[in-house]
N, C-alpha and C positions, 0 to 999 in steps of 0.2 A: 486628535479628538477634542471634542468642548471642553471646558473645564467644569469640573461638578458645580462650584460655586461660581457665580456673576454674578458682577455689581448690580446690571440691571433689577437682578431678585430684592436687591433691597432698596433698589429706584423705587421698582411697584410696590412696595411694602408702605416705603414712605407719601406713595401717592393715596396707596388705599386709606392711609389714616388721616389724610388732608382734606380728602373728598367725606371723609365722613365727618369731621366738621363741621365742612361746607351742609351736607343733608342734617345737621343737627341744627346748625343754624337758618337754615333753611321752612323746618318746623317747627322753632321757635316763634310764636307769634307777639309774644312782646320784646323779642329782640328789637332797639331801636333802628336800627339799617340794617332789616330782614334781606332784604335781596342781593344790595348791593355788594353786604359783605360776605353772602353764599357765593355770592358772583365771584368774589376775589379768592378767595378761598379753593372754588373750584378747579378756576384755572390754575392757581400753583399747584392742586392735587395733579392736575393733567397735565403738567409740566415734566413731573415725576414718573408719571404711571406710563405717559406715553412719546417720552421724548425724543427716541428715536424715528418712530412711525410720524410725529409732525414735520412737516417741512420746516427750513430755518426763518425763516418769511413768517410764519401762520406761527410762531413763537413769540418774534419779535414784537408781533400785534399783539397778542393776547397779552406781552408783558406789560404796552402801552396801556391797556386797557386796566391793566392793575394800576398803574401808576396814576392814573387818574383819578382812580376810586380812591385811593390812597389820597390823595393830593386835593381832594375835595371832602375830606373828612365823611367820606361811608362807609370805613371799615372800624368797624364798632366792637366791642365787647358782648358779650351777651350777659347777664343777672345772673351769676352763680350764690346757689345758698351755702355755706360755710358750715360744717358741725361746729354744734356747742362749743365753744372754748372749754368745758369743762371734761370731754368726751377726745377732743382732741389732745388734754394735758394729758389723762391716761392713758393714751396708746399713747407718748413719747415718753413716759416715764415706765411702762412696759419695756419699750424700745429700747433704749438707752442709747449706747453708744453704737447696739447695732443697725440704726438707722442706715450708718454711711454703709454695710456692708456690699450695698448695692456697687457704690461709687465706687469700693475698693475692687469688687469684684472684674471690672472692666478694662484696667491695666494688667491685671495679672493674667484676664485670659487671651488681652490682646498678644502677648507674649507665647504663652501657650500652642496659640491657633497658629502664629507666626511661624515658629519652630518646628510644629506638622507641617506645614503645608511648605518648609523649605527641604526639612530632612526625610520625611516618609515618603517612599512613594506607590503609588497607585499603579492596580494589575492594566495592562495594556496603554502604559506611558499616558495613562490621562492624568492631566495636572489639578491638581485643587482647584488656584485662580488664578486669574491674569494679573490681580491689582491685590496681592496678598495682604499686605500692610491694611489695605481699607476695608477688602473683607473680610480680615481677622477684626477691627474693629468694630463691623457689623453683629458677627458672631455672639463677641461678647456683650455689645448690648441688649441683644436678644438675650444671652442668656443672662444676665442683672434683671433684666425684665419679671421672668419667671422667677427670679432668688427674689424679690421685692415684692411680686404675689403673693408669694407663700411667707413670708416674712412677716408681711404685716398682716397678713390672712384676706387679704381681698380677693374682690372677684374678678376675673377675665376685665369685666368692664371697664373696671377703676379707672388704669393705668388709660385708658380711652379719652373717658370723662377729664378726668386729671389733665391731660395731655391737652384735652382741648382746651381747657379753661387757661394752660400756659400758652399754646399759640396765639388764643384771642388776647392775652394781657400783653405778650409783646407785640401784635398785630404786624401791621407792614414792614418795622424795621427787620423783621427776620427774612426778608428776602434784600435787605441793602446787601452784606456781602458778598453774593452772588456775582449782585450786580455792579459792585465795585472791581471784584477780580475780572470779570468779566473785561468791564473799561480798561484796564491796565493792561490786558494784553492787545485792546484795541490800540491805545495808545501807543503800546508797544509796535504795531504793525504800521502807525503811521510815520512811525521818525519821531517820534515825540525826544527819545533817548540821542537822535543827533541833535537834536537843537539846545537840549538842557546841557549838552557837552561844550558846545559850542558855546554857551553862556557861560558855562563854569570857568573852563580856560581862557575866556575874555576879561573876567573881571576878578579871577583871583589866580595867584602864583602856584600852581598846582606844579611846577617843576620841582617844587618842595615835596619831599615824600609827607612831612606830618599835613600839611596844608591838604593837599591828596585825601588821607584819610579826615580828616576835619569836615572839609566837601561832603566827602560820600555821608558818612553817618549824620549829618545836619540835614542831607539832601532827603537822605532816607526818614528822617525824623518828619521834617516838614509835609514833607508828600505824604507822606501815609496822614499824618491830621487834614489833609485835604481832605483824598480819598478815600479815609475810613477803616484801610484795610494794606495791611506790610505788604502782601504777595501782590496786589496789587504796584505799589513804588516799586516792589525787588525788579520785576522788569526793564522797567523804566529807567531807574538811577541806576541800576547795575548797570543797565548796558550804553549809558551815555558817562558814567561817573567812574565808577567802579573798574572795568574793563580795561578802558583805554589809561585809562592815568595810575591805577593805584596795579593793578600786571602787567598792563601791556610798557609801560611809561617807565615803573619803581621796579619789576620784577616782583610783586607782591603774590603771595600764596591765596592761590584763588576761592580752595576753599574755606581758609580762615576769615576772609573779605566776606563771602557771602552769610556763612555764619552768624559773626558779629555784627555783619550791615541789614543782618532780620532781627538782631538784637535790638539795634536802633532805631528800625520801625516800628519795633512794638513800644518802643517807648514812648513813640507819636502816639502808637491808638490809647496809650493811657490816657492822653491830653485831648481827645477830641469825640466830641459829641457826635461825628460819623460814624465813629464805630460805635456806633447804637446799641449793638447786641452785648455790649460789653460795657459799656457806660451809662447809657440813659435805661436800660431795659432794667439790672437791677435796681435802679432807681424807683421805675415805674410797681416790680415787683414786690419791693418793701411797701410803697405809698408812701417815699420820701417827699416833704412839703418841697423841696426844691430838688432841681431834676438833674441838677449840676452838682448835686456833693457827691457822687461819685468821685469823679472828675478832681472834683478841689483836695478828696482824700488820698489823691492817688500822683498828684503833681509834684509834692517837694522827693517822695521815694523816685519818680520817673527822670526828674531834673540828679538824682543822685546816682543811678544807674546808666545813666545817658552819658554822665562825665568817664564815670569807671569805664565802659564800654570804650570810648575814643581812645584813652590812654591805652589801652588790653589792645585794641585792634595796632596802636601802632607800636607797640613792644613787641607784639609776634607774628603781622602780617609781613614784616622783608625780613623776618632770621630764619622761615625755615622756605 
């Protein structure tokens, strides 16, 4: 039988609130790039809403067609009015500390939803989900959603309006990780991972186990500040770095390697302005005068973590 819950439901949930951007923006008449960025806009909603029913072809164009708009500076903002500053201190000093209730709300019922949907089960062997981890984390932000309604007493629309005004302020870079994970596993399917192997074992002593582990998490560091994005490298340098030299080579504990070697990518995206949704976007969301102190606050912690990380992967990836 189907499963009650699909991801798709919350594919189209997330198309339905992209596409209505788009038609907000769209009736905005002093939006500065009225068109062009309903246009962009649309198409990510229809990506969402309808991305099994497009073929992989008529995807790949319409992604083109983003990136252009994107790349020629017409995806714009649109003029949101702000409540008084004085209007806004009173509802956060109402609030207090129950502001984050929302944010707390979303681990604890990812856990929740997880736990049903592993241990209850359903009259005529019908399963929850197929992809439970992700639709337990749907769940729950649907429901923070409603606890955030009612919390701060708004209307249905709010979280609409609100919503939109944060996708238009981080605009394009919220579709780069997609499209960064994407490439990595392109990469992955052309050999990109035999040839970075091949370079590794030509120019440095990997029959050394620390050298091994050295390799991989530098490798993994570097790539991801290419790419933007760790799962994207994880393909990539696992399977040309990782694999062969530090299990197949040292006998290393595979998955301590990969583990600690997503440790080390993320230490790259602290360092690099590709990972845009993570470093230039709250940049952009404070209206920091420079778009890089992100980045520079987050550098001597990632260079501190980066070292701990090497040493840890090679104290416990060949003991167990």
């Amino acid at each position: 039988m189907k499963p009650l819950f699909s991801l798709e439901i919350f594919y189209a949930i997330c198309g339905l609130v992209v596409l209505a951007v788009a038609v907000g923006i769209g009736r905005d008449q002093a939006h500065p790039t009225r068109w062009s960025s309903a246009a962009f806009w649309f198409l990510f909603g229809a990506t969402f809403l309808l991305g099994k029913l497009i073929p992989p072809f008529a995807t790949g164009c319409m992604l083109l067609v983003m990136v252009a708009l994107a790349a020629l500076n017409r995806v714009r903002k649109s003029e949101f009015t702000e409540l008084p500053k004085e209007v806004r201190l009173a509802s956060a000093e109402r609030l207090g500390n129950r502001i984050f209730l929302p944010a707390a709300v979303i681990p604890a019922l990812v856990v929740v939803f997880y736990l049903i949907f592993k241990w209850v089960k359903l009259p005529g062997e019908r399963i929850w989900a197929t992809d439970p981890t992700v639709v337990a984390l749907s769940l729950a932000a649907l429901c923070a959603l409603v606890v955030g309604i009612r919390l701060t007493r708004s209307t249905p629309l709010a979280p609409l309006q609100e919503g939109s005004r944060l996708l238009q302020t981080v605009g394009w870079a919220l579709v780069l990780p997609q499209m960064l994970a994407a490439l990595g596993g392109i990469f992955a399917k052309a050999g990109v991972g035999a040839v970075v192997s091949d370079l590794v074992s030509s120019a440095f002593p990997t029959q050394i186990p620390f050298v091994a582990v050295l390799a991989y998490c530098v490798a993994m560091a570097l790539f991801t500040m290419a790419m933007g994005n760790a799962f994207a490298a994880f393909a990539v340098i696992t399977q040309g770095i990782g694999l062969p030299f530090i299990v197949q080579e040292h006998g290393g504990h595979p998955a301590i390697m990969a583990a600690l070697g997503m440790l080390s990518g993320y230490c790259g995206t602290l360092c690099t302005p590709m990972a845009a949704n993570f470093n230039l976007v709250p940049a952009m969301l404070l209206e920091l005068d420079d778009k890089y102190a992100v980045i520079k606050a987050q550098l001597p912690m990632a260079a501190a973590v980066f070292a701990f990380n090497v040493l840890m992967m090679w104290a416990l990836v060949y003991r167990f």
